[in-house]
Residue frames relative to the residue before (quaternion, step in Angstrom):
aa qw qx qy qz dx dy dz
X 1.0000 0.0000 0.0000 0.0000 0.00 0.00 0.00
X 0.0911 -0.8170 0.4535 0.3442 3.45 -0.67 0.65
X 0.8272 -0.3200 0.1766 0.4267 3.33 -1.87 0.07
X 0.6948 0.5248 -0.3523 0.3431 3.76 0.66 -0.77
X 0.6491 0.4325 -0.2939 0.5524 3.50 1.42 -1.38
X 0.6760 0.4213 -0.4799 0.3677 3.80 0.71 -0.20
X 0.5768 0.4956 -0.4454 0.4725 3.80 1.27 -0.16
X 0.6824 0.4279 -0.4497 0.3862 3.31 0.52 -0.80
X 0.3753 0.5055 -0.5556 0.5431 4.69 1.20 -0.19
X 0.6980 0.4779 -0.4399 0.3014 3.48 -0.57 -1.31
X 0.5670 0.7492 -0.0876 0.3309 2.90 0.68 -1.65
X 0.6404 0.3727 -0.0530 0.6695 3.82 0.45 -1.90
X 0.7060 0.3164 -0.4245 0.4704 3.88 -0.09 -0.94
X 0.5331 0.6365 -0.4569 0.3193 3.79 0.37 -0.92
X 0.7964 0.3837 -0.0716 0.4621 3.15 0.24 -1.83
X 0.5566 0.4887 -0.3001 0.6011 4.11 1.04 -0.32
X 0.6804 0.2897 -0.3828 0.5537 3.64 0.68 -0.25
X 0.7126 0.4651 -0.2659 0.4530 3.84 0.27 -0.71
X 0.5667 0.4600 -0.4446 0.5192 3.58 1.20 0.25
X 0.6914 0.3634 -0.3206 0.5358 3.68 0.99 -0.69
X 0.6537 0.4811 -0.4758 0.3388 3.77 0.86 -0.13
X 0.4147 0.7949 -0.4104 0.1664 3.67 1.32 -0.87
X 0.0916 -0.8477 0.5081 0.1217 3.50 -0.82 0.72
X 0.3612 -0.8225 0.3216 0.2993 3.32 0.39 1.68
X 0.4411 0.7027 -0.3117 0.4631 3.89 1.12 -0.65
X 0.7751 0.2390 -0.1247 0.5714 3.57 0.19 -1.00
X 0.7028 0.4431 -0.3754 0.4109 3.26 0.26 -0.32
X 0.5311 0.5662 -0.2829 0.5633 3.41 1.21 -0.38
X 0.7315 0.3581 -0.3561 0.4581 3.72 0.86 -0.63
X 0.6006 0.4848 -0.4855 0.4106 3.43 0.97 -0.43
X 0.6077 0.5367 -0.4099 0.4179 3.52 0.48 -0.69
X 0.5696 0.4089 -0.4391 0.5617 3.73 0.36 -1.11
X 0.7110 0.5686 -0.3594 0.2050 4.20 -0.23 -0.90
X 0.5755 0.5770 -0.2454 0.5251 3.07 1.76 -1.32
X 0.7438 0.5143 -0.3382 0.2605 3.25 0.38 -1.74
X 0.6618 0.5023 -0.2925 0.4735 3.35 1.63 -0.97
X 0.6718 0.3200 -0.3799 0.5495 3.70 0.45 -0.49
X 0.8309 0.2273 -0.3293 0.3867 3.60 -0.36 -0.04
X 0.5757 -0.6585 0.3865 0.2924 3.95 1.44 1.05
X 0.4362 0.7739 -0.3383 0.3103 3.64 1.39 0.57
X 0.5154 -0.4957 0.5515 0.4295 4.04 -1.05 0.04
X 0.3370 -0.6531 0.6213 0.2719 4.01 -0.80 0.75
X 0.4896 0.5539 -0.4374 0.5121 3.70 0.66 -0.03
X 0.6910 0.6341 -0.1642 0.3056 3.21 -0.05 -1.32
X 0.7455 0.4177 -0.0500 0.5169 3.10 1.44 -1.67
X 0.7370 0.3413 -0.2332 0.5347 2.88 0.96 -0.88
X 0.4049 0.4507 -0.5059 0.6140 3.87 0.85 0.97
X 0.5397 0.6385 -0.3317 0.4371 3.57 0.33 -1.13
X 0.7587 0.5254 -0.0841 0.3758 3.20 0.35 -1.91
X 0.5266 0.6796 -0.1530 0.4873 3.41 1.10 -1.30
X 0.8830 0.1959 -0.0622 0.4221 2.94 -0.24 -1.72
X 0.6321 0.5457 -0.3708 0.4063 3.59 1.08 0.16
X 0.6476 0.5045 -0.2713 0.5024 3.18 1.50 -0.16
X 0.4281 0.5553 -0.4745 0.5322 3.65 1.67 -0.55
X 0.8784 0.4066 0.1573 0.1958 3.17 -0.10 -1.70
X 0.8277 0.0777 -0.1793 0.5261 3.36 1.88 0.01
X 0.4668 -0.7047 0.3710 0.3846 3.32 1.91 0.41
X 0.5142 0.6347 -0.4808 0.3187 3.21 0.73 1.26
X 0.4125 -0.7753 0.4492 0.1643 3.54 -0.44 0.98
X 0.4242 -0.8164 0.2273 0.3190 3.55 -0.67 0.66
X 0.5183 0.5559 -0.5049 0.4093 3.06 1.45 0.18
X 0.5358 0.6449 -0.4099 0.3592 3.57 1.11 -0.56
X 0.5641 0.6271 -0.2884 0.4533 3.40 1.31 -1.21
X 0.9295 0.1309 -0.1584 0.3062 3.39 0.61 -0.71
X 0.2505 0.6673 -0.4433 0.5436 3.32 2.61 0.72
X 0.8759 0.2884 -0.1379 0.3613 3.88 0.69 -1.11
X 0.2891 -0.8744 0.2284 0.3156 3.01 1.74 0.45
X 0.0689 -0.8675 0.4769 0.1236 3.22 0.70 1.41
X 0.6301 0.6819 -0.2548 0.2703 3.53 1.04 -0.80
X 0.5101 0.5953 -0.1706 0.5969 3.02 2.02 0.17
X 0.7723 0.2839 -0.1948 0.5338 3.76 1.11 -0.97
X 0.7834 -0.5008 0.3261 0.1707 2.78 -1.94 0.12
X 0.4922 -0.4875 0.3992 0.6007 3.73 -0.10 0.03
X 0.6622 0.4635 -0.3413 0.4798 3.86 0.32 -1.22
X 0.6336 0.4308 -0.4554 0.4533 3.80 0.50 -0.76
X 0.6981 0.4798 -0.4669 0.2539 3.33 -0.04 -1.54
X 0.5551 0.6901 -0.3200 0.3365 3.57 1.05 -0.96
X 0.6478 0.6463 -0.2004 0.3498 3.56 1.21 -0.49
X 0.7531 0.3733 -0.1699 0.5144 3.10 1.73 -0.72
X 0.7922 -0.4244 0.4187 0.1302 2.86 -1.97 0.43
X 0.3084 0.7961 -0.5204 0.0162 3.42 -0.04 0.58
X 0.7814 -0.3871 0.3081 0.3802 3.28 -1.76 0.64
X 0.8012 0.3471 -0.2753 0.4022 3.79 0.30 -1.38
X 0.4826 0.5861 -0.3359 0.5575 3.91 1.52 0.01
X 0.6909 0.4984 -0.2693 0.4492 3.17 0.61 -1.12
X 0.6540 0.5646 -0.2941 0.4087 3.72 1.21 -1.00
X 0.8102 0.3736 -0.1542 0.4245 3.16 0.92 -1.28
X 0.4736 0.3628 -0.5262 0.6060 3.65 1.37 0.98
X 0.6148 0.4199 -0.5185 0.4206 3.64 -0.17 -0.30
X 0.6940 0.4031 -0.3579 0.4773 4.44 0.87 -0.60
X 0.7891 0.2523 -0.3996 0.3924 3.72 1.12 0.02
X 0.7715 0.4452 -0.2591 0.3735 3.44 1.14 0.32
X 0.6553 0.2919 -0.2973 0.6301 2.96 1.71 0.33
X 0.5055 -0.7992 0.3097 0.0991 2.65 -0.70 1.98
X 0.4691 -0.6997 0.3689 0.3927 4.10 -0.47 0.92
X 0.5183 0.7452 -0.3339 0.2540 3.93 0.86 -0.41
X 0.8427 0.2816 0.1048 0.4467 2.66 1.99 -1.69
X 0.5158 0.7263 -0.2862 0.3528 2.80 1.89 -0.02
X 0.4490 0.7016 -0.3699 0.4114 3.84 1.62 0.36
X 0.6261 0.4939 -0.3450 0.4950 3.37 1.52 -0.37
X 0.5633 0.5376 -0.4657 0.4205 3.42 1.26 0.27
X 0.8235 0.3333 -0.1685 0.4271 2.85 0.70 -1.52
X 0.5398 0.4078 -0.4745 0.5632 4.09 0.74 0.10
X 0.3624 -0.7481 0.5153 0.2083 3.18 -0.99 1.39
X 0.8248 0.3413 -0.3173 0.3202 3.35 0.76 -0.47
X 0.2441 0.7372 -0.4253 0.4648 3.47 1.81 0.42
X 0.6822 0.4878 -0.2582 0.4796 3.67 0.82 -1.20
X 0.6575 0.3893 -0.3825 0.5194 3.65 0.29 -1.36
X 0.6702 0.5632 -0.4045 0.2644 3.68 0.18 -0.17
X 0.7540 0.3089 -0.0924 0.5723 3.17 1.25 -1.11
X 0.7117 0.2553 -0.3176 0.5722 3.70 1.33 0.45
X 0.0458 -0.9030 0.4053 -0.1351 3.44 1.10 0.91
X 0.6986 0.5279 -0.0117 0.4829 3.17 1.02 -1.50
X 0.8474 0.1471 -0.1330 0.4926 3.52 1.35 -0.48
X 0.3643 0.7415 -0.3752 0.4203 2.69 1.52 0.79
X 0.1885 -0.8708 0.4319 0.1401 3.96 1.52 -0.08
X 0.6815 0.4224 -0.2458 0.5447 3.54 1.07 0.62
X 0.5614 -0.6274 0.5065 0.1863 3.69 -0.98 0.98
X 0.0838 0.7948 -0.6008 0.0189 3.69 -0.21 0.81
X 0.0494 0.7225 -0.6816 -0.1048 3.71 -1.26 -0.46
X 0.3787 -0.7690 0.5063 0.0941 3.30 -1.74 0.52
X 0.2814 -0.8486 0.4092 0.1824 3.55 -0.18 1.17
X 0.0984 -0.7406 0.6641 -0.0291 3.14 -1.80 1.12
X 0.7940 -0.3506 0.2462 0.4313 3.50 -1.41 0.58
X 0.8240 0.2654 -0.0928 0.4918 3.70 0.75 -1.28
X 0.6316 0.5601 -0.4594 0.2763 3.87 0.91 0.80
X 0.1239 0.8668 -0.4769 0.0767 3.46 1.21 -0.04
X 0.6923 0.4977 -0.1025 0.5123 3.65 0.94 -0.89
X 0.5783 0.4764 -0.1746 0.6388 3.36 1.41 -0.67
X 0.5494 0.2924 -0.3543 0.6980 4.46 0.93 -0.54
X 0.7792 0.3196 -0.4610 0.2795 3.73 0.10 -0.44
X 0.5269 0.5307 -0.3864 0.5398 3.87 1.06 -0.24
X 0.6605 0.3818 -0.4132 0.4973 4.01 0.89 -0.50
X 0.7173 0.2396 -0.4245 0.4979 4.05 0.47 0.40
X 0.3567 0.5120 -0.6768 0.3906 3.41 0.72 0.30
X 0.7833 0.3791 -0.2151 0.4432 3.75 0.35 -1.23
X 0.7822 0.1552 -0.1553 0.5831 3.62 1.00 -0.46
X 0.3444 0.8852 -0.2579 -0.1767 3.42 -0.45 1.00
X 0.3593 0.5960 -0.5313 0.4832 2.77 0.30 2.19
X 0.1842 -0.8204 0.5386 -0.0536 3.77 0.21 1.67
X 0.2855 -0.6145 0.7354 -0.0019 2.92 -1.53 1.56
X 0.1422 0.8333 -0.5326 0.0408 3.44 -0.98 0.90
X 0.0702 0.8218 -0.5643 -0.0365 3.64 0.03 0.92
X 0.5648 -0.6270 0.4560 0.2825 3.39 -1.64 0.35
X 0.6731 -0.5037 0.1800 0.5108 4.00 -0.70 0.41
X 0.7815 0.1544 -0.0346 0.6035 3.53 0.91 -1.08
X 0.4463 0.6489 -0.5639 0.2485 3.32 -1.40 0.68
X 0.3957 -0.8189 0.4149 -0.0246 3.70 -0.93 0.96
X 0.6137 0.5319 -0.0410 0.5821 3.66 0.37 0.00
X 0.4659 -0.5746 0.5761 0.3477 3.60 0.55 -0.75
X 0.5970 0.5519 -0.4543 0.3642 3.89 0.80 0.08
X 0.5395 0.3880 -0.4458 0.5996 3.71 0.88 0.20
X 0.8014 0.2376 -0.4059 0.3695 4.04 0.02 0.67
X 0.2577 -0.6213 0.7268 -0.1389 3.53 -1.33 1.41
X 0.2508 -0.6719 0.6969 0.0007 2.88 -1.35 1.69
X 0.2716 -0.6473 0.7119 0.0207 3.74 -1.49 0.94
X 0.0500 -0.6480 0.7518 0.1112 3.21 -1.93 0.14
X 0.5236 -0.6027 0.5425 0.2614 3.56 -1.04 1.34
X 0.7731 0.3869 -0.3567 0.3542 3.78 0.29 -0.83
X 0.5164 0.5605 -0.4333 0.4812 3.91 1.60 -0.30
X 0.6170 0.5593 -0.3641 0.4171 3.83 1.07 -0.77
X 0.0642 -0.8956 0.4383 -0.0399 3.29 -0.37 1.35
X 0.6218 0.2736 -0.0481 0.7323 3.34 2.46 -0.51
X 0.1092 0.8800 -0.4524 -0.0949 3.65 0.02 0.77
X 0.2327 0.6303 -0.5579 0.4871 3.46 1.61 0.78
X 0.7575 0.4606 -0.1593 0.4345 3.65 0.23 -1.50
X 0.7173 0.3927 -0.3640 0.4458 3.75 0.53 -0.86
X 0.4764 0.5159 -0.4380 0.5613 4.12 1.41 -0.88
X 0.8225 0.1778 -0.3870 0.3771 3.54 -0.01 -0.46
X 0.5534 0.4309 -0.5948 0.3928 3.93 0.38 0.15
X 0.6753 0.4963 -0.4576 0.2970 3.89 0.61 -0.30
X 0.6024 0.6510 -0.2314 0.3998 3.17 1.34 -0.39
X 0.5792 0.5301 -0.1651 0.5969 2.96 1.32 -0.75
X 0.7546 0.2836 -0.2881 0.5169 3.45 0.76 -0.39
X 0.4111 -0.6687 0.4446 0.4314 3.75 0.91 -0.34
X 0.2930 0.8032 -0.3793 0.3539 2.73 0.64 0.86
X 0.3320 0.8709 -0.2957 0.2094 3.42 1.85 0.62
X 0.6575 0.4828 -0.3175 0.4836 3.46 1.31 -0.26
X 0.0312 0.7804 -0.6244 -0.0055 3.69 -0.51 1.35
X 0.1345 -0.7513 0.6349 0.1195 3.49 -1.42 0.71
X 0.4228 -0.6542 0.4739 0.4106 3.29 -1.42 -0.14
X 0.5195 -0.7454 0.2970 0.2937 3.55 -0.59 0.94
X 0.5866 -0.6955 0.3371 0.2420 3.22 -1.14 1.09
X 0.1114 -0.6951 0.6762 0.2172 3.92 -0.78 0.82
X 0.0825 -0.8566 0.5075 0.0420 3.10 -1.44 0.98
X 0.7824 -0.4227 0.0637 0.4529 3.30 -1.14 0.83
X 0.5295 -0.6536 0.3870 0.3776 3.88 -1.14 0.58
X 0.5856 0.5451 -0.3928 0.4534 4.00 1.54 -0.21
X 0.6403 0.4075 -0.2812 0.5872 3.83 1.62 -0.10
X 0.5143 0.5356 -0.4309 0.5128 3.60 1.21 0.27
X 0.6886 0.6344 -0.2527 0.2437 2.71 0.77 -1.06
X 0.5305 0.5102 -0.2342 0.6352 3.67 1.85 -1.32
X 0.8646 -0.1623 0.1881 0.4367 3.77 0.37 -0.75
X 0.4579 -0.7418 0.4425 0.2104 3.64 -0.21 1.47
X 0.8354 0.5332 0.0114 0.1328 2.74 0.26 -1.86
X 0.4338 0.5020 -0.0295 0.7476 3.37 2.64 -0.74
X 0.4074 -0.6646 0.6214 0.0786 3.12 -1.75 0.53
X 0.0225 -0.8609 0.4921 0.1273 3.19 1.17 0.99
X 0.1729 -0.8391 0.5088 0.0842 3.80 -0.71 1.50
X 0.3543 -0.5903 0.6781 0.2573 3.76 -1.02 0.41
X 0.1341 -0.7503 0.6472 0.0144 3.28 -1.53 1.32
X 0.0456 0.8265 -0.5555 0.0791 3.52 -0.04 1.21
X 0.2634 -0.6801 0.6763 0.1034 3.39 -0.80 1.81
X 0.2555 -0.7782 0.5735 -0.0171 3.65 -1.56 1.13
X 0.0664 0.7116 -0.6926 -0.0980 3.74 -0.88 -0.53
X 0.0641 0.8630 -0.5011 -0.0071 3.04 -1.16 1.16
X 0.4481 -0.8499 0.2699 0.0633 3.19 0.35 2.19
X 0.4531 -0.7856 0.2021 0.3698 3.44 1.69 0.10
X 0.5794 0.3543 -0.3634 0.6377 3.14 1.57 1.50
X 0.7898 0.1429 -0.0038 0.5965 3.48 0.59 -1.17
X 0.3552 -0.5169 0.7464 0.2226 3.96 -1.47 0.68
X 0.1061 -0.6595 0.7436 -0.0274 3.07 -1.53 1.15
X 0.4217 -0.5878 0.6604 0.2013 3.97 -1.13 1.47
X 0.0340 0.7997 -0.5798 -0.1519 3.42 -0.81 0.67
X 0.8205 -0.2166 -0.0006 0.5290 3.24 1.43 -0.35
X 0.4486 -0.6919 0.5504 0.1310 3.91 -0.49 1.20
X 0.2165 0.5951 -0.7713 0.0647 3.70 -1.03 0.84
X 0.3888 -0.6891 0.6083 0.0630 3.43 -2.04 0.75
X 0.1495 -0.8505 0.4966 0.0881 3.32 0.01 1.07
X 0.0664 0.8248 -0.5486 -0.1200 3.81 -0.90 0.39
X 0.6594 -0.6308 0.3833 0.1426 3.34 -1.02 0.76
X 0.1875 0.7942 -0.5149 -0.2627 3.45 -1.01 -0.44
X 0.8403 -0.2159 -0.0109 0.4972 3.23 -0.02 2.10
X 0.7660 0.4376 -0.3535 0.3110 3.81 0.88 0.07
X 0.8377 -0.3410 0.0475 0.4238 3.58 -0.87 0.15
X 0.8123 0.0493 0.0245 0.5806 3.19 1.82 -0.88
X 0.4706 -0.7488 0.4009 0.2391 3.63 -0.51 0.80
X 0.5404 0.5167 -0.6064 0.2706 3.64 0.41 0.57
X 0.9327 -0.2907 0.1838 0.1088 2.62 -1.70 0.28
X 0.6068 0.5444 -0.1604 0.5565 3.12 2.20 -0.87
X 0.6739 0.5421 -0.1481 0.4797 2.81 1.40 -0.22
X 0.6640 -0.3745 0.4335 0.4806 3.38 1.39 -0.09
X 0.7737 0.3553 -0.3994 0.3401 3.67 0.36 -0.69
X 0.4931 -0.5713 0.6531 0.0628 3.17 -1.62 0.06
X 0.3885 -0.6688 0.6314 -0.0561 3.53 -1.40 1.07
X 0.2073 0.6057 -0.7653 -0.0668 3.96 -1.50 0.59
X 0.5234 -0.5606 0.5454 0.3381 3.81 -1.08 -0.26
X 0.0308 -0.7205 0.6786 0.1397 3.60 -0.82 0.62
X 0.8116 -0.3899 0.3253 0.2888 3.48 -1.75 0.75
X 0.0367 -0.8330 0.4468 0.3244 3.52 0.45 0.40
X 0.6008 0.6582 -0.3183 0.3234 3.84 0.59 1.02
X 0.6082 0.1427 -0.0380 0.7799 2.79 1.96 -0.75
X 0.5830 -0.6563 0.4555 0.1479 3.85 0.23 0.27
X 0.5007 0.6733 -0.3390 0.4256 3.13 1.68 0.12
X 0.5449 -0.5871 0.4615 0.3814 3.94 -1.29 1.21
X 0.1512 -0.7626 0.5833 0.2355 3.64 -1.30 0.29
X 0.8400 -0.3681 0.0680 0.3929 3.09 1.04 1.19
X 0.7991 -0.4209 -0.1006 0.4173 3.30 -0.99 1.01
X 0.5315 -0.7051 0.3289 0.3350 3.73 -1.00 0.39
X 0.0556 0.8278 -0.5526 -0.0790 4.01 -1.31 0.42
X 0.4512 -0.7283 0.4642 0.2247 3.76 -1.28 0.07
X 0.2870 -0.7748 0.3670 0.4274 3.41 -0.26 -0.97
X 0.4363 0.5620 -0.6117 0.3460 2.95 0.63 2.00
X 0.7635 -0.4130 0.1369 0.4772 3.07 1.29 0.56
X 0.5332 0.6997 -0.2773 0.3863 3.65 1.49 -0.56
X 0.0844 0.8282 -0.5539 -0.0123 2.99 -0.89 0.64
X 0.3332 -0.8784 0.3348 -0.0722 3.33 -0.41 1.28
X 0.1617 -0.8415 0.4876 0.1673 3.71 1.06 1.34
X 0.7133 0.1737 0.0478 0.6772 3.57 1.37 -1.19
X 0.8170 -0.3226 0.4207 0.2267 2.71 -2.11 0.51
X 0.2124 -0.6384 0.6625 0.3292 4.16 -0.66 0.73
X 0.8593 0.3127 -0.2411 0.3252 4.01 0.15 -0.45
X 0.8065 0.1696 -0.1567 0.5442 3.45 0.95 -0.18
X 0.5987 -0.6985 0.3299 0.2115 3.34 1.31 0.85
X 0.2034 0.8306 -0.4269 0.2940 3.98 1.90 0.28
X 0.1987 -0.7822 0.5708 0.1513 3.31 -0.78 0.43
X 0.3121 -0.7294 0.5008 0.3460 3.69 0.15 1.56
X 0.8299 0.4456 -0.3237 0.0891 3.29 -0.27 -0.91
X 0.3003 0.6295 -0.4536 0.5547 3.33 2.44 0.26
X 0.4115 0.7398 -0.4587 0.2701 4.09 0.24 -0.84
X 0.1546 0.6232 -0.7599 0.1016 3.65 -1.25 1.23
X 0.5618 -0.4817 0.5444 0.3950 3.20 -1.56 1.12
X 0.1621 -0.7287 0.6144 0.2553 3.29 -1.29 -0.45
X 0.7367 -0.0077 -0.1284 0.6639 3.71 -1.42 1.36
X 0.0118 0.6782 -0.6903 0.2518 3.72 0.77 1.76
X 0.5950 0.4123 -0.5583 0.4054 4.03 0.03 -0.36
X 0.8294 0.3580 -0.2376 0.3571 3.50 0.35 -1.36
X 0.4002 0.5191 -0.5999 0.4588 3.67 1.26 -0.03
X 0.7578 0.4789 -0.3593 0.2596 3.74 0.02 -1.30
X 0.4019 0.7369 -0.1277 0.5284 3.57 1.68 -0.62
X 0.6722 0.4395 -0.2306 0.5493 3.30 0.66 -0.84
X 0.8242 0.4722 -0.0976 0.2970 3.18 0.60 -1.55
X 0.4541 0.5371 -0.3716 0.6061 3.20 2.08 -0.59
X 0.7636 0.2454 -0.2964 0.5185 4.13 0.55 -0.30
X 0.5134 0.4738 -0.5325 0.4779 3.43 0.18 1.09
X 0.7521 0.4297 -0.2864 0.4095 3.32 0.64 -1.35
X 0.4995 0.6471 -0.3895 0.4245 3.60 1.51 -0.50
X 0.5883 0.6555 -0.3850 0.2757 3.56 0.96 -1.54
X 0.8369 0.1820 -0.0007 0.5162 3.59 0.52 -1.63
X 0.0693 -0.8709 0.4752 0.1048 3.91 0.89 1.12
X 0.3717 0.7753 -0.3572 0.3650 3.49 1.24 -0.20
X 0.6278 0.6048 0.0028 0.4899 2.89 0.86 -1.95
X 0.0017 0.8166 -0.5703 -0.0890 3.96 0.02 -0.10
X 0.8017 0.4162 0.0681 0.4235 3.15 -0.04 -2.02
X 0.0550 0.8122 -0.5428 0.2068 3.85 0.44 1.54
X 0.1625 -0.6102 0.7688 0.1014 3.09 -1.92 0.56
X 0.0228 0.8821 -0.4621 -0.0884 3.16 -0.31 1.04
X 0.2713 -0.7442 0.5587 0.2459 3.76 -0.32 1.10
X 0.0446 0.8263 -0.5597 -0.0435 3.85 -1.02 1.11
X 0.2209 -0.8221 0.4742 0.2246 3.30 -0.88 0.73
X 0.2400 -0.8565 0.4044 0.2129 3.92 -0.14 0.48
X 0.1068 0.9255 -0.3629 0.0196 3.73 -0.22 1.32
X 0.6878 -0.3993 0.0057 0.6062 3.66 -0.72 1.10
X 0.8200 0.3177 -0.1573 0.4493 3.83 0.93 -1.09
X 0.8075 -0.1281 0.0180 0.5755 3.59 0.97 1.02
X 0.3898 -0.5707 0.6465 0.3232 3.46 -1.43 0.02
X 0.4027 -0.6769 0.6132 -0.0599 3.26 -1.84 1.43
X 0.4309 -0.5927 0.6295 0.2584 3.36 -1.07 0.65
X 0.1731 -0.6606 0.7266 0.0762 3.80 -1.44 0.71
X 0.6810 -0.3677 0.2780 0.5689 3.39 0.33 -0.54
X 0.3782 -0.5294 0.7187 0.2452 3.58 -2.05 0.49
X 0.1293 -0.7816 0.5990 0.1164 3.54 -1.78 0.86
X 0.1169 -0.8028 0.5465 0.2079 3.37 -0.42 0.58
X 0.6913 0.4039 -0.2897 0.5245 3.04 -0.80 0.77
X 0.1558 0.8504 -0.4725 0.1711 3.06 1.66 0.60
X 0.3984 -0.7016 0.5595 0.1895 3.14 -1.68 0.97
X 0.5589 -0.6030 0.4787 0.3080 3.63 -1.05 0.36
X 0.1224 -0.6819 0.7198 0.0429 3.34 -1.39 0.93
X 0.0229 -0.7649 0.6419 -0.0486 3.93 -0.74 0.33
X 0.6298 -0.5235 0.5216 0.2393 2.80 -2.02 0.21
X 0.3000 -0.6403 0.6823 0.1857 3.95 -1.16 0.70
X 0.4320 -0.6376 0.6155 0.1673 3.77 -0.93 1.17
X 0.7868 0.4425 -0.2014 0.3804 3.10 0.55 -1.32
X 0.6415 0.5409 -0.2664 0.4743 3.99 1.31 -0.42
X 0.8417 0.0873 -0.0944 0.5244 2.83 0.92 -1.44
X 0.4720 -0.5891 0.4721 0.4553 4.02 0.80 0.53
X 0.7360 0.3409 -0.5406 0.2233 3.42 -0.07 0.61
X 0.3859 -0.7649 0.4895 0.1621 3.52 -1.31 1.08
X 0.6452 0.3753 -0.3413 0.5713 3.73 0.82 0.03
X 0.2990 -0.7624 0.5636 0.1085 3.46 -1.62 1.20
X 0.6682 -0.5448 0.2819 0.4210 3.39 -1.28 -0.39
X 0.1515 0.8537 -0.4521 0.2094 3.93 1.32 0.57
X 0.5622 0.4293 -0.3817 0.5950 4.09 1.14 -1.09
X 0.8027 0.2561 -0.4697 0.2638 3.63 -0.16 -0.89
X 0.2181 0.7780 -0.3847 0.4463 3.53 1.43 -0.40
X 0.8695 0.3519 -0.1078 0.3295 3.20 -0.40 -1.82
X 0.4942 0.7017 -0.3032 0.4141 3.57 1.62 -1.70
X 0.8357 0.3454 -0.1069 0.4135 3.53 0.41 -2.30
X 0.6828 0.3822 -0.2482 0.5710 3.82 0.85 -0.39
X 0.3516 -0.7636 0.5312 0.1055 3.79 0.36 -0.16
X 0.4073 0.7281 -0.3842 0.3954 3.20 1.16 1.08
């Protein structure tokens, strides 16, 4: 089969499954939302909506995260969307290897080395062993094998552990078998929020010589275990050349966040920090699993380097808001340049 007739299957199944998944309810509310923020007919939109997903692989939350209802036919074409995004990650990341993404502790194994952070894996007979790892660490990251979002990680304190016969077995019991030591990060990402791992999401492509940056989002927290979005956090784009914010920060419940809700940061003041060597890092990771192409890479930056958190295949899509940050053209050409699509 060639590659085109096998994109164009992927493709057909994609859209045949998302017609039986469609919840008419929600989709109706996004539409009613657009029509009202952008001063539109809810008909209108929700046709709009429709036919951009038949016909340009555009999801509707994307429709209304990238405010499509605002751009141009030629703009909309610029961006990133989720159901595009899906159907390069099934032809370029190969199916053999894609378990070391998603098994969390498959990964810490095979990116050990760039992972800048003591980890260990629990079993029936180590209870003593997790209690000697918070003697040395004592705050415990623990996430379960699969999960997406940031719900497979839970944050611990050694001094709340008061029975560690009893806590080894509640983690076990929960799958809950991969513990790390928790990440200190840089004082210019303290600085937006203490309290959060504020992570860098760098989408890649690796053409099987050179790592191509395809796009840089900055994720910030507010004080819990993990910074997505379920959680409260929030998202701006930085420059994906210089590492610089492009201005103020937003999610896709509608928020939008010129500053920090807890420490009053201005996103749009924001530089990555030791951005050469974050980007560095990521050219050796993406090398590690060449199979793999198409990466989300989740980085954390600390006083003595940036760290790998984990690689997603099946990476989700971060973009630009027209309406936040005034710009109307996304990150689809550079997309298109490094993958030849």
């Amino acid at each position: 089969m060639s590659s085109t007739v096998h994109a164009g299957v992927i493709r057909l199944r994609y859209l045949l499954g998302r017609a039986r998944r469609i919840d008419v309810g929600s989709l109706m509310r996004r539409a009613r939302a657009v029509a009202a923020h952008h001063d539109q007919r809810t008909v209108a939109v929700l046709v709009d909506m429709l036919r951009e997903a038949a016909f340009h692989q555009v999801g509707f939350q994307d429709y209304v995260d990238y405010d499509f209802a605002m751009l141009t036919a030629a703009e909309r074409r610029t961006m990133m969307t989720h159901p595009l995004s899906n159907r390069l990650s099934y032809l370029f990341d190969h199916a053999d290897y894609r378990h070391i993404f998603h098994d969390k502790w498959e990964f810490v194994r095979v990116f050990s080395d760039l992972l800048g952070r003591e980890w260990m894996l629990l079993d029936n007979d180590n209870a003593d062993a997790l209690r000697s790892f918070a003697d040395r660490h004592q705050t415990l990251i623990t996430k379960q094998q699969l999960g997406r979002s940031g719900h497979a990680i839970h944050r611990y304190h050694g001094a709340d552990v008061s029975d560690w016969d009893a806590f080894h077995h509640r983690l076990m019991e929960n799958g809950e078998l991969l513990v790390e030591e928790n990440i200190v990060q840089h004082d210019a990402l303290s600085a937006v929020c203490p309290g959060t791992v504020n992570s860098t999401r760098i989408t890649a492509f690796f053409d099987g010589h050179r790592t191509h940056i395809l796009s840089i989002a900055q994720k910030f927290g507010r004080g819990q275990a993990a910074d997505q979005m379920d959680w409260g956090g929030f998202y701006t784009m930085l420059d994906a050349d210089t590492g610089r914010a492009l201005g103020d920060g937003y999610d896709s419940h509608g928020n939008v966040h010129r500053f920090h809700p807890d420490t009053g940061y201005r996103i749009a003041d924001f530089q990555l920090p030791l951005y050469d060597e974050v980007i560095a890092l990521i050219d050796r990771a993406a090398r590690r699993v060449p199979q793999v192409q198409y990466v989300g890479w989740d980085v954390a930056v600390t006083p003595t380097g940036p760290v790998i958190i984990e690689g997603n295949w099946g990476t989700g899509v971060y973009e630009v808001k027209p309406s936040v940050l005034g710009i109307r053209t996304g990150h689809r050409p550079r997309f298109q340049k490094a993958m030849g699509f």
